[in-house]
C-alpha distance (Angstrom), angle and dihedral (degrees) to the residues before:
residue distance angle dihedral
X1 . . .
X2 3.73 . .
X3 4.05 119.7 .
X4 3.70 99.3 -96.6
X5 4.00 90.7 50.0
X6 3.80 88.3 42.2
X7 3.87 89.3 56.7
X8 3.96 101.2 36.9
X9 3.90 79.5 52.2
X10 3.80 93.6 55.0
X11 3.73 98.4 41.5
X12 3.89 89.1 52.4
X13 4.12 86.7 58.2
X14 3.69 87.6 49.9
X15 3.87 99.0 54.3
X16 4.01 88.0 43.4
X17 3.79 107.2 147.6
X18 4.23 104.3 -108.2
X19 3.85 98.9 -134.7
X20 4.06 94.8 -94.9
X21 3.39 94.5 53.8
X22 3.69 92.9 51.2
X23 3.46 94.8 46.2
X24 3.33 86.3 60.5
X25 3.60 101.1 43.2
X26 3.80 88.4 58.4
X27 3.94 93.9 53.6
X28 4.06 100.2 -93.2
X29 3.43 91.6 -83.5
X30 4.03 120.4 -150.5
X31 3.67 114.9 176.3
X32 3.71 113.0 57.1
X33 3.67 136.9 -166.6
X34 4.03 103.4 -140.2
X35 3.65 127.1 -140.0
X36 3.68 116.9 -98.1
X37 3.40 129.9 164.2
X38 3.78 115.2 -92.0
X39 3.32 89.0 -12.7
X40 3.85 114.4 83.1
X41 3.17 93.5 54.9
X42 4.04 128.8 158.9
X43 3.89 98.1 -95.3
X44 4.41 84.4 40.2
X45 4.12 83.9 54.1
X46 3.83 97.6 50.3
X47 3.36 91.1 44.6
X48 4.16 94.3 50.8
X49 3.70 90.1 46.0
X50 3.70 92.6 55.3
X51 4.38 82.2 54.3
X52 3.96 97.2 51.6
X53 3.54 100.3 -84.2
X54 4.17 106.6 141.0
X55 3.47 108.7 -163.2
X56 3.90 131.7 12.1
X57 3.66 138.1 -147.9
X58 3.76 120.9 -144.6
X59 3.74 123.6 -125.5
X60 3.69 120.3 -74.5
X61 3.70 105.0 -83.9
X62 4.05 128.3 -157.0
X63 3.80 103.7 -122.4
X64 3.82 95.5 -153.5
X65 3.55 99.6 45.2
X66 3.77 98.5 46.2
X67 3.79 84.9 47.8
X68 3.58 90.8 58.6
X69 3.83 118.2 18.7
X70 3.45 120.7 71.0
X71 3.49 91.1 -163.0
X72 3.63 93.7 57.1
X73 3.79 93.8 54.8
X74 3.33 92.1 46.4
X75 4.01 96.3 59.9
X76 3.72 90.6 47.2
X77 3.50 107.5 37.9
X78 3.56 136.9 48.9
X79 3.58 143.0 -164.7
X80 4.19 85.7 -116.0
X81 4.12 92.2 53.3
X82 3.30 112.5 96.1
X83 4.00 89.9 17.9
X84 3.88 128.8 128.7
X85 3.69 87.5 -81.5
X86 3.89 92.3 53.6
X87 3.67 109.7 56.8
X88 2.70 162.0 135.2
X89 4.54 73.2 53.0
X90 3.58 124.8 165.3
X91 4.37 111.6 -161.2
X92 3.68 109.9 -135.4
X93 4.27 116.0 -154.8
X94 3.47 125.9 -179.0
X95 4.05 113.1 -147.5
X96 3.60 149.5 168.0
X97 3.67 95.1 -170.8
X98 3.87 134.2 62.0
X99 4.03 95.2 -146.5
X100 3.93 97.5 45.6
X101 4.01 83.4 47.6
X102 3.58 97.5 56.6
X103 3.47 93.2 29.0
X104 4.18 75.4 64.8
X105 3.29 108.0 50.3
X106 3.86 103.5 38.3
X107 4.06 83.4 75.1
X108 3.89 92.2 55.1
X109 3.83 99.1 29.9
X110 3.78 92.1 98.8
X111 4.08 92.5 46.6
X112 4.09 99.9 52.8
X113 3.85 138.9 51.4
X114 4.02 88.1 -122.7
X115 3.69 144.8 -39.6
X116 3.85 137.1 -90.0
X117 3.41 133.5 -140.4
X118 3.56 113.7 -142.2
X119 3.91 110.0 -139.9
X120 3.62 97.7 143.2
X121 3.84 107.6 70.4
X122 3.69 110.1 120.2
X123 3.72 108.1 174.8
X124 3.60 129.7 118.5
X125 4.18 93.2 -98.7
X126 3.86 87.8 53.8
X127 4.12 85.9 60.8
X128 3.72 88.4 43.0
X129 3.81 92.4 44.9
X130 4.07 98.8 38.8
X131 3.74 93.7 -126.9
X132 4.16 137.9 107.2
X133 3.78 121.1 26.6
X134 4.29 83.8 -8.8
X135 3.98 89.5 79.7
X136 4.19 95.2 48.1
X137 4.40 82.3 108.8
X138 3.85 90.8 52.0
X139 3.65 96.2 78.1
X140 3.70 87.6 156.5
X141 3.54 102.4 53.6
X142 4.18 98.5 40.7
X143 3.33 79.4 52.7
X144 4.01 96.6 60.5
X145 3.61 86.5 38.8
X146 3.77 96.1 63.0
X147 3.18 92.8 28.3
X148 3.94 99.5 51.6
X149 4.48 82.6 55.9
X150 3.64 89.1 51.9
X151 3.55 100.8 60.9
X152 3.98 93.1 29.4
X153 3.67 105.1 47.2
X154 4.17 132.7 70.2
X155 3.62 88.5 -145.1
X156 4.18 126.6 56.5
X157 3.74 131.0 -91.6
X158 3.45 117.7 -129.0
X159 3.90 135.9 -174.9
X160 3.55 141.7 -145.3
X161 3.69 121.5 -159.4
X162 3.99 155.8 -173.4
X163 3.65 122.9 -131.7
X164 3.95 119.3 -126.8
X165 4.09 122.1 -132.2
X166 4.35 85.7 -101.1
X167 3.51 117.4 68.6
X168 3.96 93.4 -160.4
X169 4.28 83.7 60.3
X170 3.46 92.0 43.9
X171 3.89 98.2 54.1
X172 3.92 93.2 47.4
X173 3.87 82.5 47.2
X174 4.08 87.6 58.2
X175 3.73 83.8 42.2
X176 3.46 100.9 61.2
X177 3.32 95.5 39.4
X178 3.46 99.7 58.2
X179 4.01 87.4 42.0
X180 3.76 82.5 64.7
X181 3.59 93.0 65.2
X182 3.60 102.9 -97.9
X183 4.23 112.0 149.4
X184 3.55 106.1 -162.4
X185 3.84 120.8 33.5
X186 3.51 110.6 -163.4
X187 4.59 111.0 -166.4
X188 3.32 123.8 -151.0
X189 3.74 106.8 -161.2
X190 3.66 97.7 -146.8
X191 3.97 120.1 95.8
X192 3.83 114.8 -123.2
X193 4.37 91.1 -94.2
X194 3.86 90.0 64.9
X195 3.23 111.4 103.1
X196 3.82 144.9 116.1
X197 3.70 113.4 -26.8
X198 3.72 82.6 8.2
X199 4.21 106.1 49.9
X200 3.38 100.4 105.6
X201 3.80 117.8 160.1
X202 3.97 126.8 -21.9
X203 3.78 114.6 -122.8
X204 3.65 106.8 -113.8
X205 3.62 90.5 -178.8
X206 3.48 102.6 63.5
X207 4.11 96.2 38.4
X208 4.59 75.1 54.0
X209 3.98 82.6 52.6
X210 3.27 94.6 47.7
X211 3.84 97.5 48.1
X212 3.30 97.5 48.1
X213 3.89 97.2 48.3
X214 4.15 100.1 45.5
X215 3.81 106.3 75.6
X216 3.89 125.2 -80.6
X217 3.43 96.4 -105.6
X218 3.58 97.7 59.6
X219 4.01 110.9 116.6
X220 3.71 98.1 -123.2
X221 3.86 133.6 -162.6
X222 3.69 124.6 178.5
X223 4.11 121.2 -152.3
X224 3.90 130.6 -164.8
X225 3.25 144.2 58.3
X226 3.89 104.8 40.2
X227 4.24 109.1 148.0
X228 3.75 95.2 150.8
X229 3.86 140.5 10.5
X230 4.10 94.4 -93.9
X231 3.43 92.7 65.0
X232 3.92 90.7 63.3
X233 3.92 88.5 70.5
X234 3.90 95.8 34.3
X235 3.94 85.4 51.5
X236 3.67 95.6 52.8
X237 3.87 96.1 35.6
X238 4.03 89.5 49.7
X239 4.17 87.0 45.9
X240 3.41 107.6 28.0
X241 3.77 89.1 -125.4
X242 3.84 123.5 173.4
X243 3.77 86.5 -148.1
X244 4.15 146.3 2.5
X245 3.49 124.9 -130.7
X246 3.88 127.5 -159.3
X247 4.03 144.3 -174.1
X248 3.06 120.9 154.4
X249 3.98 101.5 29.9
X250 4.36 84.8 49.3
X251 4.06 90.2 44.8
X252 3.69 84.3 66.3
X253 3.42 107.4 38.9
X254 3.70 117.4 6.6
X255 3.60 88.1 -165.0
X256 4.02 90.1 78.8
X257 3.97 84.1 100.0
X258 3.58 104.6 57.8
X259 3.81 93.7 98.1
X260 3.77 94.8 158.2
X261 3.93 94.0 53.5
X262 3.82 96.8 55.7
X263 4.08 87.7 132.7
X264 3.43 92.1 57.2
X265 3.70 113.7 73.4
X266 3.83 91.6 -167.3
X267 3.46 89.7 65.2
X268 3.59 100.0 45.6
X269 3.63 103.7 32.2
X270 3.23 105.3 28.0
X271 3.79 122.5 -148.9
X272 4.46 99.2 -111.6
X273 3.98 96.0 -133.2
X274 3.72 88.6 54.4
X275 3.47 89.7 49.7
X276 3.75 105.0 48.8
X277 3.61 89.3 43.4
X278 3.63 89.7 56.6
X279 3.73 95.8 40.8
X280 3.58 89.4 48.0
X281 3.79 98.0 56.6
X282 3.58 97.2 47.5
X283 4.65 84.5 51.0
X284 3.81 75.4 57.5
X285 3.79 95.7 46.3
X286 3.70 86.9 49.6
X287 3.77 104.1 54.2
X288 3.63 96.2 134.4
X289 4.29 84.6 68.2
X290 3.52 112.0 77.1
X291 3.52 98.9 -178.2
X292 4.02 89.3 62.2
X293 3.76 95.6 60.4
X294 3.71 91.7 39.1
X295 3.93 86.8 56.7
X296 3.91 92.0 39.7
X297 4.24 96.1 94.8
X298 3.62 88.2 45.8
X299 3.63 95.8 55.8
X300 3.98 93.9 37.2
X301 4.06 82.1 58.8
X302 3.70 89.6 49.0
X303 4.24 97.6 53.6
X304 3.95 87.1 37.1
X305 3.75 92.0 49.5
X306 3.64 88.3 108.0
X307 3.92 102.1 37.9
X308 3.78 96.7 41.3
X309 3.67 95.4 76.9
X310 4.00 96.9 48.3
X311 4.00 87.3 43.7
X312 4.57 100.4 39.9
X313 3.96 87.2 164.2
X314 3.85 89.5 66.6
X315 3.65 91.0 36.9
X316 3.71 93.0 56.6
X317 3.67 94.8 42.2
X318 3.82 88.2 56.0
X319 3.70 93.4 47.9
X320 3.87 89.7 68.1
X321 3.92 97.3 49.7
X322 3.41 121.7 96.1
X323 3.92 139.7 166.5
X324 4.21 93.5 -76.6
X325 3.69 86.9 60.9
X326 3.87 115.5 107.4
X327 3.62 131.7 -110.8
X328 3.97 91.1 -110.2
X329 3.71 85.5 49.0
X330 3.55 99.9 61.9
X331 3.43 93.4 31.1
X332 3.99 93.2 55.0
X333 4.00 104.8 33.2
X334 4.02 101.7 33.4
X335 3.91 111.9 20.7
X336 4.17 110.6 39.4
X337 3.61 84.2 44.2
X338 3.82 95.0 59.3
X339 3.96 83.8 46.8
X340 3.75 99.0 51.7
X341 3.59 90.5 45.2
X342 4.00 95.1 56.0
X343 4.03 87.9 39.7
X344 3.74 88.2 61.0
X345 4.01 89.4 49.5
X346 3.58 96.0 45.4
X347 4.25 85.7 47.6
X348 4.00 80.8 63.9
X349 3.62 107.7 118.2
X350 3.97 91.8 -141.9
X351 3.71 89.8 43.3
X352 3.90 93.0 123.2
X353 3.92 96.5 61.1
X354 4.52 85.3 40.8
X355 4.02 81.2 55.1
X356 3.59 105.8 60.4
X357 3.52 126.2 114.1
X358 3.45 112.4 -149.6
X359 4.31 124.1 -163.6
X360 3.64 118.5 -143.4
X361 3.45 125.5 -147.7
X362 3.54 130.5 -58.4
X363 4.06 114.5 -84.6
X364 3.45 142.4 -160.4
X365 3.34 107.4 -99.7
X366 4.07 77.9 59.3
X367 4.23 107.9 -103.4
X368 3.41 136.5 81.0
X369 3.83 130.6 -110.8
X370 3.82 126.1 -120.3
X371 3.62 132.6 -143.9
X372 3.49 102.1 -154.4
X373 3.69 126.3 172.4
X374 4.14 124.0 -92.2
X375 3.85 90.2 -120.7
X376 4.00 95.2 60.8
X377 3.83 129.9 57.6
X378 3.43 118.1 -88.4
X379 4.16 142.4 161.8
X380 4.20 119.3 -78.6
X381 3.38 122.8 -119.4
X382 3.92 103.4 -159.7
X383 3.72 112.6 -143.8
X384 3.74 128.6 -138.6
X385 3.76 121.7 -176.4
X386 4.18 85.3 -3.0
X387 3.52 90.0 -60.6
X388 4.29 113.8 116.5
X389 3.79 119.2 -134.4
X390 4.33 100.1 -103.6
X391 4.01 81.3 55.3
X392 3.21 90.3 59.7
X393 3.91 107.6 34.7
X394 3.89 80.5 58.4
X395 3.87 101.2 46.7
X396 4.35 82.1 45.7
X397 3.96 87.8 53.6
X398 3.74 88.0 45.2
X399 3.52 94.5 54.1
X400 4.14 93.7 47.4
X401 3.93 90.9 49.5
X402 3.41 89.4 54.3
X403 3.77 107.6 36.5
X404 3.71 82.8 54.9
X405 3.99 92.5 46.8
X406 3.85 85.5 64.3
X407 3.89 102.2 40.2
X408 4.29 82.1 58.0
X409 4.76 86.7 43.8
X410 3.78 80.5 57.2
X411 4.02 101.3 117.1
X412 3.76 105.2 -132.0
X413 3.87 90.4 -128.6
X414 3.91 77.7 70.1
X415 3.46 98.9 53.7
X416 3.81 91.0 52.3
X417 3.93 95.6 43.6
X418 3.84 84.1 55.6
X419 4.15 94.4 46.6
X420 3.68 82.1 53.6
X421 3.33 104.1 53.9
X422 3.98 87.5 47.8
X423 4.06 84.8 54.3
């Protein structure tokens, strides 16, 4: 690198944004679209922003391979990510090594507003690969990692991670990871075993702990839990969050981040024709990304999660799509379909008392539920042994208020009989 390059390099690390200043460069952002893997896609992004979401993560990208196939980069990343209609973006890798990392993110440095560390990942091809939530013992090596980017890179380093079972090992975990140089520290409250059949709730508590023990400062986003748009501003109330993130609750219905149209049910629970129609013109917009039209069945599976199994002709059609399939094609056998069939409904003459949403009653965990009908988009309940996810949440609470009802019956005289036969 000649001397002038050398020092226009080195003055662009000096003026790097700290993480307060560019959260407030980018607006101060507070509903975020998460990174997940072929799922946040560019055309996924536009479409979120257009529902309330602020900022936006990309996908979960491989470090090495995007370091070093061409091919790779070229499926995930366009010459429209990253673009004016893209930001304000943060690039998420996940790594095991410093070089491949930075190797990674010098290529999109100049086409985000910073760059995540993924620490959070815990599926099965995380383990395999030695990335995500699988490094959260290497303290020493995450900590190079974020730390190489931070001295390396003209934009920030960020990091999104998972909570362990002790809150005293979870705060030095935060600590060290914003020692390392990382700007934004995004917590998901959720301990590495949570996943699929097994999520279950995120621990608001110890995400609160952690907030209110890291210093002020600290650029803080909060992640889990999100069913509807009121939980946004309950979330960062209860935290003290600068911002919320969500997946899975924004994969279903992107309107989960309009939290200043919760009168207007279009807004928040969006009718799903209107949707895919929308989402589908701005896949075809987006041509030049591969990744979005690669992603596109998933996500029309996601939105028709609750039509699909009242309409099982559409639902088989769209089983046998897939990213080769024209324009026409989709257009034609998946998404006029969807729109006649919600036409007809809305044609109903009793179609105002079929299209109420109605809000149950306060729970524990602290929100309401929603009935909402099959033809908008609304929150999933995963199901293990036939039994959805709020079912379960509720029985889980249930069991914890009254497990601890009978540790407090317990007659003291108990409590000392049992001390004394441990003596």
């Amino acid at each position: 690198m000649t001397e002038p390059a050398l020092s226009s390099a080195n003055n662009a690390l000096m003026q790097k944004l700290t993480g307060r200043q560019l959260f407030d460069k980018i607006g101060r952002p507070t509903r975020i679209v998460a990174p997940m893997v072929d799922q946040s896609e560019l055309a996924w992004r536009i479409l979120s922003r257009r529902y309330g979401a602020t900022l936006a993560y990309t996908p979960m990208l491989h470090a090495k391979l995007f370091a070093t196939s061409k091919k790779y980069r070229e499926d995930n990343w366009s010459s429209l990510d990253g673009s004016s209609v893209d930001r304000p973006l943060v690039v998420q890798f996940c790594a095991n090594d410093p070089e491949y990392l930075l190797a990674a993110a010098k290529l999109v440095e100049d086409k985000c507003d910073a760059v995540d560390l993924n620490l959070g990942c815990p599926q099965g091809i995380a383990k395999k690969g030695h990335y995500g939530s699988f490094l959260m013992e290497e303290w020493d090596l995450i900590h190079n990692l974020i730390n190489t980017l931070h001295k390396n890179l003209k934009v920030p380093v960020t990091a999104k991670i998972r909570i362990f079972d002790d809150c005293e090992k979870s705060l030095n975990y935060a600590k060290m990871v914003l020692d390392a140089g990382a700007q934004f520290l995004t917590v998901h409250g959720r301990v590495r075993e949570q996943k699929g059949q097994k999520t279950g709730l995120a621990n608001w508590e110890t995400i609160k702990y952690l907030r209110d023990n890291l210093p002020k400062e600290t650029v803080f986003f909060a992640n889990g839990n999100i069913l509807y748009p009121e939980d946004i501003s309950r979330c960062m109330e209860h935290i003290g969050a600068d911002a919320v993130m969500s997946a899975e609750g924004n994969l279903y219905n992107p309107g989960v981040f309009n939290v200043d149209q919760t009168k207007n049910k279009e807004k928040i629970f969006p009718r799903v024709d209107k949707i895919i129609r929308e989402y589908f013109q701005i896949v075809k917009e987006c041509q030049e990304s591969k990744a979005s039209k690669t992603a596109m069945k998933s996500h029309f599976f996601k939105i028709l999660r609750p039509f699909l199994p009242h309409h099982t002709d559409i639902r088989s059609t769209l089983a046998t799509m897939n990213a080769k399939a024209t324009w026409e094609e989709w257009e034609e056998q998946v998404v006029k379909p969807v729109e006649k069939v919600v036409q007809e409904i809305f044609e109903q003459p009793d179609i105002d008392i079929k299209d109420e949403i109605t809000i149950g009653e306060k729970q524990s965990w602290g929100g309401s539920y929603r009935t909402v009908p099959y033809w908008r988009c609304q929150p999933y309940f995963r199901p293990v042994n036939g039994i959805t996810g709020d079912k379960r949440v509720m029985q889980g609470l249930i069991d914890e208020s009254v497990n601890k009802k009978r540790k407090a019956d317990v007659p003291l005289e108990s409590a000392d009989k049992k001390k004394d036969v441990k003596a």
